[in-house]
VEXROLO-797209 format. One line per field, with one value per residue: residue number from 1; residue in three letters; y, z, x of N, C-alpha, C, CB in turn. Coordinates in Angstrom, 2 decimals. Glycine has a CB too. Example, Ala and Ser with C-alpha at 12.3 -4.5 7.8 and 13.67 -1.06 7.14 Angstrom:
2
nr: (1, 2)
rest: (Ala, Ser)
n_north: (-5.69, -2.25)
n_up: (7.80, 7.08)
n_east: (13.19, 12.85)
ca_north: (-4.50, -1.06)
ca_up: (7.80, 7.14)
ca_east: (12.30, 13.67)
c_north: (-3.30, 0.03)
c_up: (7.80, 7.87)
c_east: (13.20, 12.90)
cb_north: (-4.47, -0.60)
cb_up: (9.05, 5.72)
cb_east: (11.31, 14.08)
END
This chain:
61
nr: (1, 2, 3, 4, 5, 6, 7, 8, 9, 10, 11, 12, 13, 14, 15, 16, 17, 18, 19, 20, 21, 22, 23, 24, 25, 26, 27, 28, 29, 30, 31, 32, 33, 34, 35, 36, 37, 38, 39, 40, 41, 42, 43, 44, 45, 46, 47, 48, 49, 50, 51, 52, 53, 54, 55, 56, 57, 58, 59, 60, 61)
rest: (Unk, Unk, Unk, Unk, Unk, Unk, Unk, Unk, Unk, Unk, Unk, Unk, Unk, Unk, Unk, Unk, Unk, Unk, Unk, Unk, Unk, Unk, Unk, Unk, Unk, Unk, Unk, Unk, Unk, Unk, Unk, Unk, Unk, Unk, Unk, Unk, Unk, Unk, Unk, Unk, Unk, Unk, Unk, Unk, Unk, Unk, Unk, Unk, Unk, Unk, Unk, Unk, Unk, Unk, Unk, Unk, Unk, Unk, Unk, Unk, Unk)
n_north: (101.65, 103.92, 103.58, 101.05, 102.76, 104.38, 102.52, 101.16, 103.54, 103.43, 101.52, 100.01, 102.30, 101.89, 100.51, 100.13, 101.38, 99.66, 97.56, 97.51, 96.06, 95.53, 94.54, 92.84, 94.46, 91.61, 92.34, 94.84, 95.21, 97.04, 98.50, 98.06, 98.59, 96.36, 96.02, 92.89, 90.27, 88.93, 85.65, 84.43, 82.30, 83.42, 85.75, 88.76, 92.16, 95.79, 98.59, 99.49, 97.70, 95.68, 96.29, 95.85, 92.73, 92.24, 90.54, 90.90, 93.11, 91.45, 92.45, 93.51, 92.46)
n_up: (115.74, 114.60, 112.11, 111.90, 112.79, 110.46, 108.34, 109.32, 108.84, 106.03, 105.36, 103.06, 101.36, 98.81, 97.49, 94.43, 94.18, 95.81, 93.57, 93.09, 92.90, 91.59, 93.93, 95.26, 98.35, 100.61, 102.63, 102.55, 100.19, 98.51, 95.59, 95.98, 96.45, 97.16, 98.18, 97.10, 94.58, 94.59, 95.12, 95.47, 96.81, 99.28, 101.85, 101.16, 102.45, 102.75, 103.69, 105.89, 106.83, 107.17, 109.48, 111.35, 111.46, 112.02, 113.86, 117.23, 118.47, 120.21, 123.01, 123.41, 124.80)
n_east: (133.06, 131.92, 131.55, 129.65, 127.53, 126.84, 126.83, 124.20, 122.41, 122.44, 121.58, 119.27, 118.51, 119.73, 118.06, 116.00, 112.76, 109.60, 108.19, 104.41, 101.33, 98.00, 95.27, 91.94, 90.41, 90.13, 87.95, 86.58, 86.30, 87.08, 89.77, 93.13, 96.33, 99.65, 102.62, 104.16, 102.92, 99.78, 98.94, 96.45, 95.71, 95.05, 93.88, 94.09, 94.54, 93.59, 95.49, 93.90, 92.23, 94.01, 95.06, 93.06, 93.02, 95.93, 97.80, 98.39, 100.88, 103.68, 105.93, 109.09, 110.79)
ca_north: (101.98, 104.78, 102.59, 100.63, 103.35, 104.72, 101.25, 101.02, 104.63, 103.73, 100.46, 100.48, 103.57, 101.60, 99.85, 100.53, 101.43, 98.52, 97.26, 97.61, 94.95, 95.95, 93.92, 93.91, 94.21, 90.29, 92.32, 95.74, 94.96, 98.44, 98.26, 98.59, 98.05, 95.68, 95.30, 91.95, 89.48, 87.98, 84.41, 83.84, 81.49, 83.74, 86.79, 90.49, 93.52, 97.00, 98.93, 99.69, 96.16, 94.75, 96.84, 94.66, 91.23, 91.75, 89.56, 91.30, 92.59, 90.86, 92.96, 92.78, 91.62)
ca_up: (116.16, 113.99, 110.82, 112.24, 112.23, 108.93, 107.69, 109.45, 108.57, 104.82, 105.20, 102.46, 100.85, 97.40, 96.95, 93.71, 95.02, 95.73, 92.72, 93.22, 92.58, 92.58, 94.75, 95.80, 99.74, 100.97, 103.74, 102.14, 98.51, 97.64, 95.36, 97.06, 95.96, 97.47, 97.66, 96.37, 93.92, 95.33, 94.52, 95.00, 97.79, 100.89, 101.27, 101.12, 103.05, 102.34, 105.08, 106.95, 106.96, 107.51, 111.00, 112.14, 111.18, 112.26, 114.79, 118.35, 118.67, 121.74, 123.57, 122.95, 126.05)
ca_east: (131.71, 131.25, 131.13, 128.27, 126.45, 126.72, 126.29, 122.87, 121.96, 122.62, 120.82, 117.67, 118.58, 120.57, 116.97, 114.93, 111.43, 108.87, 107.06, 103.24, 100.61, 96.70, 94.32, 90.97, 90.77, 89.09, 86.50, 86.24, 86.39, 87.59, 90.61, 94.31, 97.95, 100.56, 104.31, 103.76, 102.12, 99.09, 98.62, 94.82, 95.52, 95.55, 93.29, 94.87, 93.78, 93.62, 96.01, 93.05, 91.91, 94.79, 95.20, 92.00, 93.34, 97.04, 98.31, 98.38, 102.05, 104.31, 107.05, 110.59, 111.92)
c_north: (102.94, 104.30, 101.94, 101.23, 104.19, 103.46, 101.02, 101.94, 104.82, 102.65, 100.35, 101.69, 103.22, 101.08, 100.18, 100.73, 100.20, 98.59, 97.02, 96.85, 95.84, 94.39, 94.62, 93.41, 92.91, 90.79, 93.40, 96.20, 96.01, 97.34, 98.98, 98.01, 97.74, 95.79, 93.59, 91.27, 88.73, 86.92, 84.20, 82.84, 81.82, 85.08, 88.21, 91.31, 94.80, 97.47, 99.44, 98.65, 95.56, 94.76, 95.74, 93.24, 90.83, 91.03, 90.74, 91.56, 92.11, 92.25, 92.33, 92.20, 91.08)
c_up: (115.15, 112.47, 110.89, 112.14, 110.94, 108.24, 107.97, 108.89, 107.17, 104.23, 104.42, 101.55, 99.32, 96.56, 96.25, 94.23, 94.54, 93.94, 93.02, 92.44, 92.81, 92.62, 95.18, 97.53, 99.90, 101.72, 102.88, 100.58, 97.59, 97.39, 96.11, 96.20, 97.24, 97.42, 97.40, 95.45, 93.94, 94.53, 93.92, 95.94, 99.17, 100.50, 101.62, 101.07, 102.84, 103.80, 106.19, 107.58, 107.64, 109.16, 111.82, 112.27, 111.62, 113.66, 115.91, 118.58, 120.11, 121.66, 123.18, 124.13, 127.35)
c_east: (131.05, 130.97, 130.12, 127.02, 125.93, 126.40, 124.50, 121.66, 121.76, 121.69, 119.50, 117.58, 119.33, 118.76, 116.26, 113.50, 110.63, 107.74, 105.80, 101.88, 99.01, 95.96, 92.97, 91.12, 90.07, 87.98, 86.30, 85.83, 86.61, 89.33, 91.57, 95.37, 98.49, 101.45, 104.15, 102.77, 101.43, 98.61, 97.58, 94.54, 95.51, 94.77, 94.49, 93.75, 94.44, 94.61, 94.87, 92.20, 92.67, 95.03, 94.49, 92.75, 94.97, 97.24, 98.84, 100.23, 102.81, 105.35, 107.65, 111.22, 110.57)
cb_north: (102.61, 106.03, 101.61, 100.40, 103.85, 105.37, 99.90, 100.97, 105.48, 103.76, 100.13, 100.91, 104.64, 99.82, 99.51, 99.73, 102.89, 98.56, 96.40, 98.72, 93.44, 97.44, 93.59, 93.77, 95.37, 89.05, 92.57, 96.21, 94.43, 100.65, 98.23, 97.96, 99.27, 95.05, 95.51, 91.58, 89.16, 88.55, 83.56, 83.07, 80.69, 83.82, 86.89, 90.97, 93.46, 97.71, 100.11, 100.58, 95.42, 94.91, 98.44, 94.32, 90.95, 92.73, 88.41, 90.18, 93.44, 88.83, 93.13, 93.87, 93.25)
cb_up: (117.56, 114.14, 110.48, 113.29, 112.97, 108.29, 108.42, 110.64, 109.10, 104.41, 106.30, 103.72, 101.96, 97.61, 97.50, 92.81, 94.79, 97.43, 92.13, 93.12, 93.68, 91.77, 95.85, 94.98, 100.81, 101.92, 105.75, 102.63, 97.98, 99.04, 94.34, 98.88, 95.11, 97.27, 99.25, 96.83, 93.51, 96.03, 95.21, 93.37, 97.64, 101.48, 101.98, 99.64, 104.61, 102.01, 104.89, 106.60, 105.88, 106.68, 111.28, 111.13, 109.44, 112.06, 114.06, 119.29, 118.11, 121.78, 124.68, 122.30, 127.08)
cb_east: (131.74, 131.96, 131.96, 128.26, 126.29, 128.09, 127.24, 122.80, 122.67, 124.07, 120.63, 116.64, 119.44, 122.30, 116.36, 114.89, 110.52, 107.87, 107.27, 103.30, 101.05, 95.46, 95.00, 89.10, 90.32, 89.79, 86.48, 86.96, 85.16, 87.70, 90.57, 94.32, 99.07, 100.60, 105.77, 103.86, 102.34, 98.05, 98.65, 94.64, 96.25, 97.59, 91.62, 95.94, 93.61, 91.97, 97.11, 92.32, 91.89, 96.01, 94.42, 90.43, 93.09, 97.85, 99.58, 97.49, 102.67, 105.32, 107.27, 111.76, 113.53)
END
């Protein structure tokens, strides 16, 4: 048991930090950075944008 949780607790912590892409927002058109490399085929929102446009979350159970 107690391995489980040191495993989970360590989980994410070996990972080089995210590489950073800039974008402009699709509604706000101020510039923003990404953890990914946007295509050109799908719009990308600023984190304050994106809040609006995310998908309503469900409960877990």
């Amino acid at each position: 048991m107690y391995r489980q949780r040191e495993r989970r607790e360590k989980k994410g912590f070996d990972r080089p930090p995210r590489e950073m892409h800039k974008a402009v927002c699709a509604d706000c058109k101020k510039e923003c950075e990404v953890p990914f490399k946007p295509s050109g085929d799908r719009p990308v929102y600023c984190g304050e944008c994106y809040q609006k446009h995310r998908p309503p979350r469900r409960g877990r159970y």
